[in-house]
C-alpha atoms as an extended CHARMM CRD file, in Angstrom:
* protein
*
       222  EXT
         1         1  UNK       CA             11.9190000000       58.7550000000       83.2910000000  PROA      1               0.0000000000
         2         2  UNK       CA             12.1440000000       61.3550000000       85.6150000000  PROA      2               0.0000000000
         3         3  UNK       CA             11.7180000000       64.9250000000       85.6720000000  PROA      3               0.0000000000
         4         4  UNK       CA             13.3200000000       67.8040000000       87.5860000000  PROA      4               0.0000000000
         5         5  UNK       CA             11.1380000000       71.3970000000       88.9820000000  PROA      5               0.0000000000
         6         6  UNK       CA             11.4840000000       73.3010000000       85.7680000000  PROA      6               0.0000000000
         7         7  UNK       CA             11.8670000000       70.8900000000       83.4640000000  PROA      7               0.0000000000
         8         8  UNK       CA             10.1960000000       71.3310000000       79.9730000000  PROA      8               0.0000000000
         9         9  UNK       CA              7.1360000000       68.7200000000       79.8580000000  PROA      9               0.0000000000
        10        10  UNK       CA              7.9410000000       65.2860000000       78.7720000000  PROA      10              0.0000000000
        11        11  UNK       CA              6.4000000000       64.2340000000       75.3580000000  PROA      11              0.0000000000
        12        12  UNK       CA              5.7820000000       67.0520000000       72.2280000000  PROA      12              0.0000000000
        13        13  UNK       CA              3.7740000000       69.9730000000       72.5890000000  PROA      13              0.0000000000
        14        14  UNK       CA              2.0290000000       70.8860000000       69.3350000000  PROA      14              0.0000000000
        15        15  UNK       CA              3.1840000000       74.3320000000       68.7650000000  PROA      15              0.0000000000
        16        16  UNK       CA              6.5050000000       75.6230000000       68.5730000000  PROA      16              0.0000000000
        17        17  UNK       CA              7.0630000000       78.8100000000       70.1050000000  PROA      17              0.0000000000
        18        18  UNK       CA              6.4030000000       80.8250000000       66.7450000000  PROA      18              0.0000000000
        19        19  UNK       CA              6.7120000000       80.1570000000       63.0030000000  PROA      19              0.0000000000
        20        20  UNK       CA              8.3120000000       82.0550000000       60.4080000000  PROA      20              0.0000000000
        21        21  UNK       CA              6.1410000000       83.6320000000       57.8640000000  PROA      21              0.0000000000
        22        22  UNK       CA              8.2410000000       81.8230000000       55.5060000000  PROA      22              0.0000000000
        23        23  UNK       CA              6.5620000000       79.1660000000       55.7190000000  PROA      23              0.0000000000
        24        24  UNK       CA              2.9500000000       80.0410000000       55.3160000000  PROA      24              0.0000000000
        25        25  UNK       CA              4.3810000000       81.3030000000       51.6350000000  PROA      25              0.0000000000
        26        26  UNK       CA              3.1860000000       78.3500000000       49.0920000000  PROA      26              0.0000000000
        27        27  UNK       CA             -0.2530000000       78.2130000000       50.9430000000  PROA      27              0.0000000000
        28        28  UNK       CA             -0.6910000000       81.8500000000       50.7960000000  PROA      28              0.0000000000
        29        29  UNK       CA              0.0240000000       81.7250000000       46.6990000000  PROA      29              0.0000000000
        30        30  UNK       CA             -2.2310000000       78.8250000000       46.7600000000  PROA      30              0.0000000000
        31        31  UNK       CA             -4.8050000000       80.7230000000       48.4240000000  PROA      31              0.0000000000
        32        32  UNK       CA             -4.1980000000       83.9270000000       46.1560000000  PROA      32              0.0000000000
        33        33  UNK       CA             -4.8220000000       81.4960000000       43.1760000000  PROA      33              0.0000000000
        34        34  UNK       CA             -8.0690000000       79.8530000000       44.5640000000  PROA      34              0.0000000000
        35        35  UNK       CA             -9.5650000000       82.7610000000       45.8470000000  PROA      35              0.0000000000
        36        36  UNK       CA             -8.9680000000       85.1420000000       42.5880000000  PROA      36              0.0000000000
        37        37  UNK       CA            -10.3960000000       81.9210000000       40.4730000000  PROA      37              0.0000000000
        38        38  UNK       CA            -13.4220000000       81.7740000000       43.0030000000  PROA      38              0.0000000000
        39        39  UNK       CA            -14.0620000000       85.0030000000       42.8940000000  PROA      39              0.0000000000
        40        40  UNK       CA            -14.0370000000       85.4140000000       39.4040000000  PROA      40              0.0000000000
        41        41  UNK       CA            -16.4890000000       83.0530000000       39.3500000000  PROA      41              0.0000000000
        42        42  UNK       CA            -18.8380000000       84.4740000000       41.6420000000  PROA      42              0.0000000000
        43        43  UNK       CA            -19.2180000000       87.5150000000       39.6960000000  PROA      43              0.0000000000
        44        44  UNK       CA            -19.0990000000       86.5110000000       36.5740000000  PROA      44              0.0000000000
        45        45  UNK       CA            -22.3420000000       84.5390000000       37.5070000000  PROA      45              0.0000000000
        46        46  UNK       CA            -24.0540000000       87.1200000000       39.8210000000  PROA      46              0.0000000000
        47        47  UNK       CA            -23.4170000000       85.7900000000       43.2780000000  PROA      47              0.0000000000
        48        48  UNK       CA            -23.9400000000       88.0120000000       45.9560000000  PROA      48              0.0000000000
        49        49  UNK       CA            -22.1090000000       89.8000000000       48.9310000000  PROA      49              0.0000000000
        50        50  UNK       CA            -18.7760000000       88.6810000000       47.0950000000  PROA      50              0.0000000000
        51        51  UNK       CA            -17.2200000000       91.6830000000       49.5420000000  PROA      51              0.0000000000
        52        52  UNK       CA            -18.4680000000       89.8540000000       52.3320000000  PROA      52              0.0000000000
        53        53  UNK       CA            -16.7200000000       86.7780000000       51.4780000000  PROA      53              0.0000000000
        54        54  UNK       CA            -13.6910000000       88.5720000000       50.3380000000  PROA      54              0.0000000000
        55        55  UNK       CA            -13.2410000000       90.2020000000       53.6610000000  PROA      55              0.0000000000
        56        56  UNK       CA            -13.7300000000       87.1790000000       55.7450000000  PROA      56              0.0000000000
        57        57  UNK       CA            -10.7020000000       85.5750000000       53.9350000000  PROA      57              0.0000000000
        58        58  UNK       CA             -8.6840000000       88.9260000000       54.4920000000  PROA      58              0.0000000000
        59        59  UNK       CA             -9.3120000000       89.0420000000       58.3860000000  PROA      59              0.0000000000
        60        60  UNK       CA             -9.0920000000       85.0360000000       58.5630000000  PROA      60              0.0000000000
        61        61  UNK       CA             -5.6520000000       85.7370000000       56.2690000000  PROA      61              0.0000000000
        62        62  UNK       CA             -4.2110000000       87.7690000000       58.6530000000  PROA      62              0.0000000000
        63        63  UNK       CA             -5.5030000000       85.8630000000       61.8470000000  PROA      63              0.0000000000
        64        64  UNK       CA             -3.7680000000       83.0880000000       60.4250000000  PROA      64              0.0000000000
        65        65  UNK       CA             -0.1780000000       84.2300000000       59.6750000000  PROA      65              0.0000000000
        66        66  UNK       CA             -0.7160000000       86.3310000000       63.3920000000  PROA      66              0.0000000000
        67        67  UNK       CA             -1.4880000000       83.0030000000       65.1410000000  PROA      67              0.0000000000
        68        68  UNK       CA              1.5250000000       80.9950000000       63.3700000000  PROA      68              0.0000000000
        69        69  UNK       CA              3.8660000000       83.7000000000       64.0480000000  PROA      69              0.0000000000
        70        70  UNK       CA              3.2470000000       83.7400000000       68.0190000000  PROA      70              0.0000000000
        71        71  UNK       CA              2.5710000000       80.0430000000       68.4120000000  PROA      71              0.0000000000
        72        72  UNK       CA              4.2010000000       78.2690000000       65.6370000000  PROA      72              0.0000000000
        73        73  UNK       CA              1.2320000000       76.1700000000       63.9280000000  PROA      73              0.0000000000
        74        74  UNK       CA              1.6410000000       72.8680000000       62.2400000000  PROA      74              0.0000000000
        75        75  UNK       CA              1.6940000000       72.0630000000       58.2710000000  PROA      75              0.0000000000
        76        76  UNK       CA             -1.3050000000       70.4360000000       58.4540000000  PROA      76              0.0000000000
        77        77  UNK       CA             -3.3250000000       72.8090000000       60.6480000000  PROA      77              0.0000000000
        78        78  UNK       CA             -2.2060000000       75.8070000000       58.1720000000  PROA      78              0.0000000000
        79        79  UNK       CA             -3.5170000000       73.8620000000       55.3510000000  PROA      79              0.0000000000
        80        80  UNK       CA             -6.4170000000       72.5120000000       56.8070000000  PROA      80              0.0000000000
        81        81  UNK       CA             -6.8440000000       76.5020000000       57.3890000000  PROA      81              0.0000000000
        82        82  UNK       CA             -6.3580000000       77.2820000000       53.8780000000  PROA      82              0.0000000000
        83        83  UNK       CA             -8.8050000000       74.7220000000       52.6070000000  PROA      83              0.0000000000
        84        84  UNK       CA            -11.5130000000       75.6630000000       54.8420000000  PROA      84              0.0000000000
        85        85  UNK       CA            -11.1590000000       79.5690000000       53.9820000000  PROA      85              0.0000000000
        86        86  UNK       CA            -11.4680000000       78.2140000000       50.3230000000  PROA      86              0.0000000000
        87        87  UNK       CA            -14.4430000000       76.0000000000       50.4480000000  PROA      87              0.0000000000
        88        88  UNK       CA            -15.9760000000       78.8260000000       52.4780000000  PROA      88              0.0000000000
        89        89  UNK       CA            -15.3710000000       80.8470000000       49.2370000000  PROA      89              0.0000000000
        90        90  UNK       CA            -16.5790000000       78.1370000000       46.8450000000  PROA      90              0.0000000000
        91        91  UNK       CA            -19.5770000000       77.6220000000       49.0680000000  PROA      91              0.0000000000
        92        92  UNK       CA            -20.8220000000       81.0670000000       48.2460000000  PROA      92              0.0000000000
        93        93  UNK       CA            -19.7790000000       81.5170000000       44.5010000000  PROA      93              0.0000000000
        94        94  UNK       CA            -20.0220000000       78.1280000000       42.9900000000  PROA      94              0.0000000000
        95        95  UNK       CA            -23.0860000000       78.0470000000       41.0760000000  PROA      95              0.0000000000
        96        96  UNK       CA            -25.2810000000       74.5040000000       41.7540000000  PROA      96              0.0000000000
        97        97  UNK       CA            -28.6250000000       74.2900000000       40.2960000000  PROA      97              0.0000000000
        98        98  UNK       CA            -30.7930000000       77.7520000000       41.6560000000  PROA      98              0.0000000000
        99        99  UNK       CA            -28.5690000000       78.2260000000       44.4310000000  PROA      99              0.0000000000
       100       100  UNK       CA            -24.6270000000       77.4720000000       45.1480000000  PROA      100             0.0000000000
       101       101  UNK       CA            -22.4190000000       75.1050000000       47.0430000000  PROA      101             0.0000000000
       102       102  UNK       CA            -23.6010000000       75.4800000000       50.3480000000  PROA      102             0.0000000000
       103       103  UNK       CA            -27.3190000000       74.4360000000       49.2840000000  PROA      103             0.0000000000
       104       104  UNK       CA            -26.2440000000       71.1760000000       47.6220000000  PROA      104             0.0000000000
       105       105  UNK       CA            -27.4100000000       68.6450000000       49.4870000000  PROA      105             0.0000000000
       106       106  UNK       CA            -24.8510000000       66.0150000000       49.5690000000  PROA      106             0.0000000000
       107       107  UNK       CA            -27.0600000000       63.1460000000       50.5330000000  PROA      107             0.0000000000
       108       108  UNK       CA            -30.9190000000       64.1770000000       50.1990000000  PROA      108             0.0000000000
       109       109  UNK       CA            -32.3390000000       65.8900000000       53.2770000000  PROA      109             0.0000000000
       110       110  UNK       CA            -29.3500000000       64.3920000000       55.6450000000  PROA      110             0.0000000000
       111       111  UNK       CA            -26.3030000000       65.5290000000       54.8760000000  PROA      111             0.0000000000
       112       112  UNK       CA            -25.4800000000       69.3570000000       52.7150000000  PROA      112             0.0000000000
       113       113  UNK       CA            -22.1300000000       70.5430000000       51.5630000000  PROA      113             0.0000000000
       114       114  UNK       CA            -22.4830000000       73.4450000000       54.2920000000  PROA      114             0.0000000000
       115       115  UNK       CA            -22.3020000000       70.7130000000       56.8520000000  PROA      115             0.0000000000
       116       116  UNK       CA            -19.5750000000       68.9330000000       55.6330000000  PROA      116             0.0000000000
       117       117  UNK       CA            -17.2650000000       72.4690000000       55.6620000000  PROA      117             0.0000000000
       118       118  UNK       CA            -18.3750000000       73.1140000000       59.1560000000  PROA      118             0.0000000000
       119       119  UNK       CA            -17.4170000000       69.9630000000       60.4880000000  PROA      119             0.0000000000
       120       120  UNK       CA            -14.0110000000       70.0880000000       58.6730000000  PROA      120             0.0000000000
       121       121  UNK       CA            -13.5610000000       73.8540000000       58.8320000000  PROA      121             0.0000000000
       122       122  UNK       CA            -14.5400000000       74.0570000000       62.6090000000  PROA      122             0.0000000000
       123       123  UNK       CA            -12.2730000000       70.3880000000       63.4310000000  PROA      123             0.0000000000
       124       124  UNK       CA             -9.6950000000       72.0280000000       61.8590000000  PROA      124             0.0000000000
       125       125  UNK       CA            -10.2030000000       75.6570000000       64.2470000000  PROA      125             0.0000000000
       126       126  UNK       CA            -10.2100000000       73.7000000000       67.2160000000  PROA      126             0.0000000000
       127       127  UNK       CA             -7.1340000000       72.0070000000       66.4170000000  PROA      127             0.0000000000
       128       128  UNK       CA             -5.6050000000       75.5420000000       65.6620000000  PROA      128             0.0000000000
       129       129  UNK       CA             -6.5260000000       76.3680000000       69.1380000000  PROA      129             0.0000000000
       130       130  UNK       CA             -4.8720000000       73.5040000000       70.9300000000  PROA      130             0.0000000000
       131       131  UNK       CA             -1.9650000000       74.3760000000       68.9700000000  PROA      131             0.0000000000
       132       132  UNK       CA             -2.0920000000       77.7740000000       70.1270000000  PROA      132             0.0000000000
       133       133  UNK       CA             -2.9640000000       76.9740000000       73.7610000000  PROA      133             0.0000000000
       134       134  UNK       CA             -1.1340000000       73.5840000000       74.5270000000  PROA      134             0.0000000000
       135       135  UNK       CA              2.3310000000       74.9690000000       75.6300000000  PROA      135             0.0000000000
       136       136  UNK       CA              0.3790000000       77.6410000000       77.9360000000  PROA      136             0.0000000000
       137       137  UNK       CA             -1.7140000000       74.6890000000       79.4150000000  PROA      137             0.0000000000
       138       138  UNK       CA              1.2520000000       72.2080000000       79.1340000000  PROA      138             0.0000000000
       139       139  UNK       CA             -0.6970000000       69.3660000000       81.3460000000  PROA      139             0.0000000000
       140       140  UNK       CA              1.1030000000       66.6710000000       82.8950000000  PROA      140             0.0000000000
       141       141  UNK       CA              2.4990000000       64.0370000000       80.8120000000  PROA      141             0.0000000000
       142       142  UNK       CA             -0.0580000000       61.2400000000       80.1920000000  PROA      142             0.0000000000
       143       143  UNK       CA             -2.8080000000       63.9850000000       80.5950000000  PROA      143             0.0000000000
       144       144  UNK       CA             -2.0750000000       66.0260000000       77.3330000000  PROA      144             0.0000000000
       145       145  UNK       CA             -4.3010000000       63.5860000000       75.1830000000  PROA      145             0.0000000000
       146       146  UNK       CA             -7.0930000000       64.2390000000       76.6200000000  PROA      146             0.0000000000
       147       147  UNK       CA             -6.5180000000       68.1330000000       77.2140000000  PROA      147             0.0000000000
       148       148  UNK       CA             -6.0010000000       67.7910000000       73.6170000000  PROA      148             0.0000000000
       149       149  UNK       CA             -8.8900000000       66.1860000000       72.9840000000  PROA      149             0.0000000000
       150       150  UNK       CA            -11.0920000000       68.7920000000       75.2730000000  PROA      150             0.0000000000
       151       151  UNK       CA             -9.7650000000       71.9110000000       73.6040000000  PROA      151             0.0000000000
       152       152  UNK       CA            -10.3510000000       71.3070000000       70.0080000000  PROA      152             0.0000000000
       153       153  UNK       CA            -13.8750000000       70.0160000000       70.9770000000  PROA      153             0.0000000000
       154       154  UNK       CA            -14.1940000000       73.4870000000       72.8750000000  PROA      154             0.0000000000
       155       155  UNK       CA            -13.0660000000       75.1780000000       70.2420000000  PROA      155             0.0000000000
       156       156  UNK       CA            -14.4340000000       73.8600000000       67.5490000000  PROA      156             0.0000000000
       157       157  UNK       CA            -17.8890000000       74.3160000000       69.6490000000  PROA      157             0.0000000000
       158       158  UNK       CA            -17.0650000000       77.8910000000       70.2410000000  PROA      158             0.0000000000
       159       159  UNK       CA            -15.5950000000       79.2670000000       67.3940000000  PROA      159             0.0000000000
       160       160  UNK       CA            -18.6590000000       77.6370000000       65.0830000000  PROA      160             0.0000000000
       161       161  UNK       CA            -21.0760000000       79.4990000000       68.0940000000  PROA      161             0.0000000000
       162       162  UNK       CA            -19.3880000000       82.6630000000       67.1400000000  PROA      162             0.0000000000
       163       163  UNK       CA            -19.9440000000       82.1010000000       63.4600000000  PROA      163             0.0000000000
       164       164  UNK       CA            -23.6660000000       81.5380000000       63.9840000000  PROA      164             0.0000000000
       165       165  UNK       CA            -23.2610000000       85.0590000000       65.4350000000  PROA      165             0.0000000000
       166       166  UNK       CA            -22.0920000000       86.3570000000       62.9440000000  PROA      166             0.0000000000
       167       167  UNK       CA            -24.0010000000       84.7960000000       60.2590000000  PROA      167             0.0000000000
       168       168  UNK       CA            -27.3960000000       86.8170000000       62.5770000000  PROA      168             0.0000000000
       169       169  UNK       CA            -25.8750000000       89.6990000000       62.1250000000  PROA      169             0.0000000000
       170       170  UNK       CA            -25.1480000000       89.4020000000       58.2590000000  PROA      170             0.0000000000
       171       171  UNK       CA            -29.2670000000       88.4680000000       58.3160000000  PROA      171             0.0000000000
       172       172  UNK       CA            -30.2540000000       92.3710000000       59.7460000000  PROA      172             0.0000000000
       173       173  UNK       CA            -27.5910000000       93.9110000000       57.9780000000  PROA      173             0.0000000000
       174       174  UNK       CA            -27.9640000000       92.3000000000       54.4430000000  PROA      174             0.0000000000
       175       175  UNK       CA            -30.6680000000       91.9810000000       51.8590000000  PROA      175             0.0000000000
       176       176  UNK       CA            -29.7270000000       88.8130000000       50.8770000000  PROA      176             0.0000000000
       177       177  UNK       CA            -27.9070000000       86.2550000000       52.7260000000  PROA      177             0.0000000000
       178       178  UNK       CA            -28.9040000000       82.7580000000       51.6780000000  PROA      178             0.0000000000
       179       179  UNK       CA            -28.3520000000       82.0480000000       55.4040000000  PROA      179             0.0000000000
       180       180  UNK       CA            -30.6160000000       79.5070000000       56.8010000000  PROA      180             0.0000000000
       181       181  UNK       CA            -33.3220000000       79.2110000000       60.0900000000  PROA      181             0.0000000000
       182       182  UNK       CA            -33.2100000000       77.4170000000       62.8440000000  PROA      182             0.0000000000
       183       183  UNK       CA            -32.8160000000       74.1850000000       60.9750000000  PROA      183             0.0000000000
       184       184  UNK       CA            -29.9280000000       75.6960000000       59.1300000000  PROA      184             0.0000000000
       185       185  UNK       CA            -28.2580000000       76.8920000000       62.6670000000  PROA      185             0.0000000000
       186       186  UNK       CA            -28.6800000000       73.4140000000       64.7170000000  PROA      186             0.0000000000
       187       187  UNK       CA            -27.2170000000       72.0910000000       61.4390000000  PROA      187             0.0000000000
       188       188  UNK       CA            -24.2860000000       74.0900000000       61.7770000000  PROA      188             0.0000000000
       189       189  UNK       CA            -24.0290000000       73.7060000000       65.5690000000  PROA      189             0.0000000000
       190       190  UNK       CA            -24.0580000000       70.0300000000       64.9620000000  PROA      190             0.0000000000
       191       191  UNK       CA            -21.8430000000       69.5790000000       62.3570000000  PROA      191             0.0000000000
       192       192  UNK       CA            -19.1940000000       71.5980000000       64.6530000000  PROA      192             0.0000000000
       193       193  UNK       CA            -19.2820000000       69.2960000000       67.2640000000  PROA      193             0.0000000000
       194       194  UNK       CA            -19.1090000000       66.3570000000       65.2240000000  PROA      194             0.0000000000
       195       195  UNK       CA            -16.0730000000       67.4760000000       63.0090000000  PROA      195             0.0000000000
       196       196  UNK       CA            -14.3700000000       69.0290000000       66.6550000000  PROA      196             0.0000000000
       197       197  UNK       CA            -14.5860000000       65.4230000000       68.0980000000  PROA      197             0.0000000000
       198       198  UNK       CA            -13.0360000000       63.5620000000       65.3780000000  PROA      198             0.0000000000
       199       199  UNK       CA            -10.7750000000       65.6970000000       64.4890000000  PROA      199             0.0000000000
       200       200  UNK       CA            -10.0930000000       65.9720000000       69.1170000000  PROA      200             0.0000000000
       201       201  UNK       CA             -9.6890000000       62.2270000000       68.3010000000  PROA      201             0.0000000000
       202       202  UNK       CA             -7.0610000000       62.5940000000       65.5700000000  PROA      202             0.0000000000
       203       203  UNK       CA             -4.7880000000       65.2670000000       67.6100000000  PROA      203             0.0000000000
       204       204  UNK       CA             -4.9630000000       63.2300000000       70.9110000000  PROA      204             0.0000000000
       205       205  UNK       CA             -3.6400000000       60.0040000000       69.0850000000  PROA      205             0.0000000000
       206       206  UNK       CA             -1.2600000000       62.3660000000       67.4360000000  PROA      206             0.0000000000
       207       207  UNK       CA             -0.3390000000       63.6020000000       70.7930000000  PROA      207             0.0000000000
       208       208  UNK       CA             -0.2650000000       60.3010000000       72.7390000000  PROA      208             0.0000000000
       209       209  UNK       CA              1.3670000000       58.7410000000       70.1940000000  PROA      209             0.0000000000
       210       210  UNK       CA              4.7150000000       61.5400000000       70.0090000000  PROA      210             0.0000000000
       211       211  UNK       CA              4.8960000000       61.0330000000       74.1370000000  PROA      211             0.0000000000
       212       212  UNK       CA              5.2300000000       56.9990000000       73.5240000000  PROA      212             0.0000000000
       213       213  UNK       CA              7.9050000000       58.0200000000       71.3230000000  PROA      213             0.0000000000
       214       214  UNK       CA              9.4900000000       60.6430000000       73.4010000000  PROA      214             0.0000000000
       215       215  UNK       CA              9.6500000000       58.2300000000       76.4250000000  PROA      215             0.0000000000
       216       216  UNK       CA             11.6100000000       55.5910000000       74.1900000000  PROA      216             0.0000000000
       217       217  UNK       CA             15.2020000000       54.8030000000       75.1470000000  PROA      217             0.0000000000
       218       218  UNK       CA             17.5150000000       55.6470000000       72.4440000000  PROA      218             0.0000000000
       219       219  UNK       CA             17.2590000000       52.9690000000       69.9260000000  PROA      219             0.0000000000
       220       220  UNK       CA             14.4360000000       51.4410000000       70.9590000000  PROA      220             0.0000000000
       221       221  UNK       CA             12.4650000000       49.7220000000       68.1420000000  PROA      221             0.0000000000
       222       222  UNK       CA              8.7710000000       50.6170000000       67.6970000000  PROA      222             0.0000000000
C-alpha cells in the first residue's frame, strides 16, 4: 500500500478528533451514584478531608469531559477514568480495620490496595494521554506501536510524579493526611510504572493489531 504527501496515516489513530459530551452521559450518572454513596459513607463514619477528595473528582470530572471533547477518547479509557476516580474515593472513605482502603494490605507487606489503584489508575492516565497525543505525533506506520507504547509509560510515570506532588503538599497543608513516607512514595512511583507498562503493552497490541487490519485487502480473511 502506498501513500501520497498528505495523506492521513495508514492504520487507526486512537482518538478521534473530539467526542460528544453525549457520550460521557451513563458514566457521569454512574459516577454521580458512586461518589454520593462513597461519600456518604465517609462521613457517616468520620473519614477525613472528604472536601479534599470531593474536589479532586470535580477537577478530574471536568478534565475528563475537556480532554474527550478536544480529542475524542475511547469507551474504555473514559471508564477506566471513571473507575479510577472512584476507587480513589473508596480508598479514602471505606472503612477497613483502624484505617481505610488504601491501608489494606492486599497481600501482607507486598502488595496494598493503594498500589493496585496506582498501577491501574496511572495505566489507565497514560493511555488517556496517547489518546490525546497520538494524532499530533501521528508516527509512521509500523512505528505507532511502539510510540504507543512510550507515551503511556511516560505518562503514566509523569502524571503519578505529579501526584506524589501533590500528595507533599496535602502533608504541610493538612493535619491529617494518612499519606505515607518514603516507603509509601517509591511504592507509588513503582506501582505507576508497572501498571503504565502493561497497560503501554495492551494499547500497542491494540494499535498494531487495527494497522494489520487496516492494511487488509477488502475481504481478506483474518
Amino acid at each position: 500500500m502506498t501513500t501520497r504527501p498528505g495523506d492521513p496515516p495508514a492504520g487507526p489513530v486512537p482518538p478521534r478528533p473530539g467526542g460528544r459530551i453525549a457520550d460521557l452521559v451513563v458514566p457521569f450518572v454512574v459516577g454521580l451514584v458512586g461518589t454520593a454513596a462513597l461519600l456518604g459513607l465517609g462521613i457517616a463514619t468520620g473519614q477525613p478531608n472528604w472536601q479534599v477528595y470531593l474536589a479532586v473528582l470535580v477537577l478530574g470530572a471536568g478534565a475528563v469531559a475537556l480532554l474527550h471533547r478536544r480529542a475524542g477518547l475511547s469507551a474504555p479509557t473514559v471508564w477506566g477514568l471513571l473507575l479510577f476516580g472512584l476507587g480513589h474515593l473508596a480508598g479514602g472513605m471505606v472503612p477497613v480495620g483502624t484505617g481505610t482502603l488504601y491501608q489494606w494490605w492486599l497481600v501482607q507487606d507486598v502488595v496494598r490496595y493503594d498500589n493496585l489503584q496506582h498501577a491501574v489508575g496511572f495505566g489507565v492516565v497514560g493511555r488517556a494521554t496517547w489518546e490525546a497525543l497520538g494524532r499530533r505525533l501521528a508516527p509512521v506506520p509500523g512505528a505507532r506501536a511502539a510510540a504507543a507504547w512510550w507515551v503511556v509509560v511516560l505518562g503514566a510515570g509523569a502524571f503519578g510524579a505529579l501526584n506524589e506532588v501533590v500528595e507533599w503538599v496535602l502533608t504541610l497543608t493538612l493535619e491529617s493526611t494518612r499519606v505515607g513516607g518514603y516507603d509509601n512514595t517509591a511504592r507509588d512511583l513503582l506501582a505507576n510504572l508497572v501498571g503504565g507498562v502493561l497497560v503501554g503493552g495492551a494499547t500497542a497490541w491494540e494499535v498494531r493489531r487495527g494497522e494489520r487490519v487496516a492494511g487488509r485487502p477488502p475481504g481478506a480473511a483474518g
